[in-house]
Structure formats: structure tokens, C-alpha cells
BALOBA-1460 file (C-alpha; in Angstrom, 3 decimals):
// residues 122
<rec num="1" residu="x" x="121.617" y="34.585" z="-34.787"/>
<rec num="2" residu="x" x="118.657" y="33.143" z="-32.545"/>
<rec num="3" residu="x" x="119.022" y="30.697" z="-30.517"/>
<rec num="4" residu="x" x="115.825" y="28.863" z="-28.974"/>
<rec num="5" residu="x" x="115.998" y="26.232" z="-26.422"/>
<rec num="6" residu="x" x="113.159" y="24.719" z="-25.036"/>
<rec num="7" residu="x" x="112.365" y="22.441" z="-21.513"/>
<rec num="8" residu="x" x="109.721" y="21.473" z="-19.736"/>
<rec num="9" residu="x" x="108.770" y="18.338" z="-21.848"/>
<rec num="10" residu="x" x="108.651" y="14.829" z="-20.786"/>
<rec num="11" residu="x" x="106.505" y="11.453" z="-19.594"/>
<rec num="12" residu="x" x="102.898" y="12.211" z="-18.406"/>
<rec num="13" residu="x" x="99.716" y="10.277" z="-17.787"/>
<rec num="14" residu="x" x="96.756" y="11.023" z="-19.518"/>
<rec num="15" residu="x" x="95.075" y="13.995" z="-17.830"/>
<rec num="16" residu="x" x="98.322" y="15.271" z="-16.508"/>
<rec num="17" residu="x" x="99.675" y="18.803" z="-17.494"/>
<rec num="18" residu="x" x="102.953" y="20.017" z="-18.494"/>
<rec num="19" residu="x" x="104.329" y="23.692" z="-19.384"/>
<rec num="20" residu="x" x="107.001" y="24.200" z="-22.287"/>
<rec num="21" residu="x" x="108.867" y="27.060" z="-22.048"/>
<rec num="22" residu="x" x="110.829" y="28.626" z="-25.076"/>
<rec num="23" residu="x" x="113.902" y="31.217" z="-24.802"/>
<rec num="24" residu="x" x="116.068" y="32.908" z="-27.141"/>
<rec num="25" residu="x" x="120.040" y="33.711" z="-26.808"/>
<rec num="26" residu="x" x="122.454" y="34.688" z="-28.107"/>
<rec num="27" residu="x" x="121.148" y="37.913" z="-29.852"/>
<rec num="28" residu="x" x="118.826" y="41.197" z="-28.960"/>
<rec num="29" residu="x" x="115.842" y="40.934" z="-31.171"/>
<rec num="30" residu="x" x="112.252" y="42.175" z="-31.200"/>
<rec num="31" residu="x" x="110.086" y="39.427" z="-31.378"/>
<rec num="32" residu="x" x="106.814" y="39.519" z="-33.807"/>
<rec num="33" residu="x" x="105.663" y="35.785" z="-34.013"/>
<rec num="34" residu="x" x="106.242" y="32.818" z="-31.205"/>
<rec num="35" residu="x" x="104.770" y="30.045" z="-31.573"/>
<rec num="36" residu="x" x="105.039" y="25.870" z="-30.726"/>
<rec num="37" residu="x" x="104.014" y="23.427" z="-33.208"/>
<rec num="38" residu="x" x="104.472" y="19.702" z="-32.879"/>
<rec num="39" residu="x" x="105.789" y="16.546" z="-35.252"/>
<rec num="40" residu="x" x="104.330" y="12.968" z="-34.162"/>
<rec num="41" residu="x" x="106.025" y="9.708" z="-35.616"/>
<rec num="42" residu="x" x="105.453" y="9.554" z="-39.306"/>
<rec num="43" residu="x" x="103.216" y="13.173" z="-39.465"/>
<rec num="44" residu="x" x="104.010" y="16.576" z="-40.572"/>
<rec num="45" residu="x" x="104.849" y="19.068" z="-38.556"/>
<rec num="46" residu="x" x="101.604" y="21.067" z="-37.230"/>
<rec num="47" residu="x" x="100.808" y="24.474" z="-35.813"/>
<rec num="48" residu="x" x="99.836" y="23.937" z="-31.975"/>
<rec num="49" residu="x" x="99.464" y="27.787" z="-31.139"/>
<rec num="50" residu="x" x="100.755" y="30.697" z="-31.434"/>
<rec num="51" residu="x" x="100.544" y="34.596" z="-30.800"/>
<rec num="52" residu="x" x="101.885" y="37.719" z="-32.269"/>
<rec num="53" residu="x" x="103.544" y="41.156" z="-31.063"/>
<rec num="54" residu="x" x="99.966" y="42.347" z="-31.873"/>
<rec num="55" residu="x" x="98.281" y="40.370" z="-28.769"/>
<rec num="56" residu="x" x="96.210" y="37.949" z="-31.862"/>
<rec num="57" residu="x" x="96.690" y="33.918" z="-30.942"/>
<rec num="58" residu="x" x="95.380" y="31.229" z="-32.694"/>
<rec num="59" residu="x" x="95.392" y="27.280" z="-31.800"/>
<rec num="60" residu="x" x="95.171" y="24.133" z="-33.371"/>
<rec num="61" residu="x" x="91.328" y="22.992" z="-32.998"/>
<rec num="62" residu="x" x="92.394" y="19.523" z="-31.261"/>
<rec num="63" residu="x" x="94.325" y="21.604" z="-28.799"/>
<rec num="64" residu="x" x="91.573" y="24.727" z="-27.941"/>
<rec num="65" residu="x" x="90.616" y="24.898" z="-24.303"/>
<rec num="66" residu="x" x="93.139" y="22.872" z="-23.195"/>
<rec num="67" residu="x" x="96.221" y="24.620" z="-24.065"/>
<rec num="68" residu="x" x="97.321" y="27.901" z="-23.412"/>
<rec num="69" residu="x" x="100.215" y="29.817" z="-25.288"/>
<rec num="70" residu="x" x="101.486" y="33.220" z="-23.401"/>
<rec num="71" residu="x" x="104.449" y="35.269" z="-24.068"/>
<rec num="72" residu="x" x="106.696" y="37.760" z="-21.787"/>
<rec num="73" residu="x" x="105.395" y="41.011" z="-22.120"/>
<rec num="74" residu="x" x="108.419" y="42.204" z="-20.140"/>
<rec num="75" residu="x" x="111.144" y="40.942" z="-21.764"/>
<rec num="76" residu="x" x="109.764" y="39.439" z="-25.061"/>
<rec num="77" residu="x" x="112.267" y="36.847" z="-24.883"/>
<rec num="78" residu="x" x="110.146" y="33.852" z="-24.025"/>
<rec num="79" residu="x" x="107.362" y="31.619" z="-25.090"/>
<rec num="80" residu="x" x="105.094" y="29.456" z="-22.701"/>
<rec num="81" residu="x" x="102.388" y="26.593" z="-23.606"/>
<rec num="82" residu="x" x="100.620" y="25.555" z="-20.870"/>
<rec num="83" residu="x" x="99.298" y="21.805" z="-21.390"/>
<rec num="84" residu="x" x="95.958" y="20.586" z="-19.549"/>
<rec num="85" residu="x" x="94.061" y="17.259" z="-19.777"/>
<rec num="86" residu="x" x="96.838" y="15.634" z="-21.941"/>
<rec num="87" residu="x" x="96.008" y="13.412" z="-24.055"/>
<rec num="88" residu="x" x="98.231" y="9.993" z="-25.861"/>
<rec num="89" residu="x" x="97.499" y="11.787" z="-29.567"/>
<rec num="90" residu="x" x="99.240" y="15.029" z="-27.957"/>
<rec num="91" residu="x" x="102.708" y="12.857" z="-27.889"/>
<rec num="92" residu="x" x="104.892" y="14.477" z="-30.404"/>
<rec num="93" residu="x" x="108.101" y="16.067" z="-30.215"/>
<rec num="94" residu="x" x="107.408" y="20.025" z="-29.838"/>
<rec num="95" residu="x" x="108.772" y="22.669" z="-31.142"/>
<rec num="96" residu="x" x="109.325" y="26.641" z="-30.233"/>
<rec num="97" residu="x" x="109.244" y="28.938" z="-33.254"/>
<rec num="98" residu="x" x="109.966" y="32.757" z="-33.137"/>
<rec num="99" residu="x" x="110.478" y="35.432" z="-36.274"/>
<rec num="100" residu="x" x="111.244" y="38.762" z="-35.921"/>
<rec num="101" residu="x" x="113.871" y="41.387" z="-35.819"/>
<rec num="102" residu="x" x="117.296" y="41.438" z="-34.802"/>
<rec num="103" residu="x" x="118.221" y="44.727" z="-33.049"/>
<rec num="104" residu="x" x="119.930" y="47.314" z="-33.484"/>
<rec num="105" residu="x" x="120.285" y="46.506" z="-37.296"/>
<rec num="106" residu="x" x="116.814" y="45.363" z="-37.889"/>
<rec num="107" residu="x" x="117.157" y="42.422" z="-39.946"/>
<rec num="108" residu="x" x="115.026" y="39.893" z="-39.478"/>
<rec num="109" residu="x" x="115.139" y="36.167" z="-38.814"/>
<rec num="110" residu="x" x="113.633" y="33.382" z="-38.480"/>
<rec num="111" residu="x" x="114.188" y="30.168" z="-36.296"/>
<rec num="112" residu="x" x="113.507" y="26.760" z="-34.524"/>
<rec num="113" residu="x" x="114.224" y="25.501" z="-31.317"/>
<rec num="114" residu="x" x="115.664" y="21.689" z="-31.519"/>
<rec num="115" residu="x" x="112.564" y="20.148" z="-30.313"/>
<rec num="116" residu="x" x="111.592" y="18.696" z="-27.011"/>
<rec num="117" residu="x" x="109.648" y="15.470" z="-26.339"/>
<rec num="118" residu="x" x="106.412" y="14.917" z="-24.857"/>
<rec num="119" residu="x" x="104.768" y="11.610" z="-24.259"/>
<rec num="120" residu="x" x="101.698" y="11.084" z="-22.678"/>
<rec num="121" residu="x" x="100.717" y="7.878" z="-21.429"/>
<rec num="122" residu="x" x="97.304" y="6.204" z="-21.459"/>
């Protein structure tokens, strides 16, 4: 199985920038989908951005031209989102999603990191 574990989150003021970073153990797997979406306090969870094996990304419109999601080409293990000009409404625990295929079988999977908080401070 897939493990994700995410870091990079924590306290910033608004205007401040932070960068998440997503990677998955504990199995080789061909990646196809990575993406972060986020869960506020009494919301739903919500895409924030993400990209697929096929180079397409898409974003949340609240989010476009100040976040960034890139992947590792090299290794496909890991996910990045690059956070500018943070914002209070952009407080939400975040979370790193990846599906894909486990190798060598080929069976595919699906799964969540544990969430990671960010809180941005007016």
C-alpha cells in the first residue's frame, strides 16, 4: 500500500508563503494523479490543484496565480504546492492525494495523506 506523508504546513501571516510537500512509501508505484485539496472547519473537503502523468493541472479558482502545484519528473514520488500571498480563508487542514499503479503487478490504488495544517494569520 501507499503511504503519503506530508510537511511543510504551519502558522503564517497574511502575505506569507509556505510549500507543502507530499511523498509516498512504502511501495513502487507509477503515479497518474497528485493532487492537494483542503478541509476548513465545518466545510467539505475541496480540490486546491492538481496535475496528471499527462503534464494537464487544474486549480481551484480562489487559489489561481497564487499557488503552484509541481510534481518530480525524476522520481514521480512527490507532490509540491507552492503557496504565495496567503490569505486567512486559505487556513484549512491540507491534504496530498495520489492514484495510480502499484508496480510490478499493476494494480492500482488510491490514497490520502493524513492531513497537515495551515493557518494563516491576519
Amino acid at each position: 500500500q501507499v503511504r503519503l506523508v506530508e510537511s511543510g504546513g504551519g502558522l503564517v501571516q497574511a502575505g506569507g508563503s509556505l510549500r507543502l510537500s507530499c511523498v509516498g512509501t512504502g511501495a513502487r508505484f507509477l503515479a497518474n494523479d497528485m493532487g492537494w485539496y483542503r478541509q476548513a472547519p465545518g466545510s467539505q473537503r475541496e480540490l486546491v490543484a492538481r496535475t496528471t502523468s499527462g503534464g494537464v493541472t487544474e486549480y481551484a479558482d480562489s487559489v489561481k496565480g497564487r499557488f503552484t502545484i509541481s510534481r518530480d519528473i525524476t522520481e514521480n514520488r512527490m507532490v509540491y504546492l507552492q503557496m504565495n500571498s496567503l490569505q486567512p480563508e486559505d487556513t484549512a487542514v491540507y491534504f496530498c492525494h495520489v492514484d495510480g499503479q502499484l508496480l510490478p503487478e499493476t494494480r492500482t490504488f488510491d490514497s490520502w495523506g493524513q492531513g497537515i495544517q495551515v493557518t494563516v494569520s491576519s
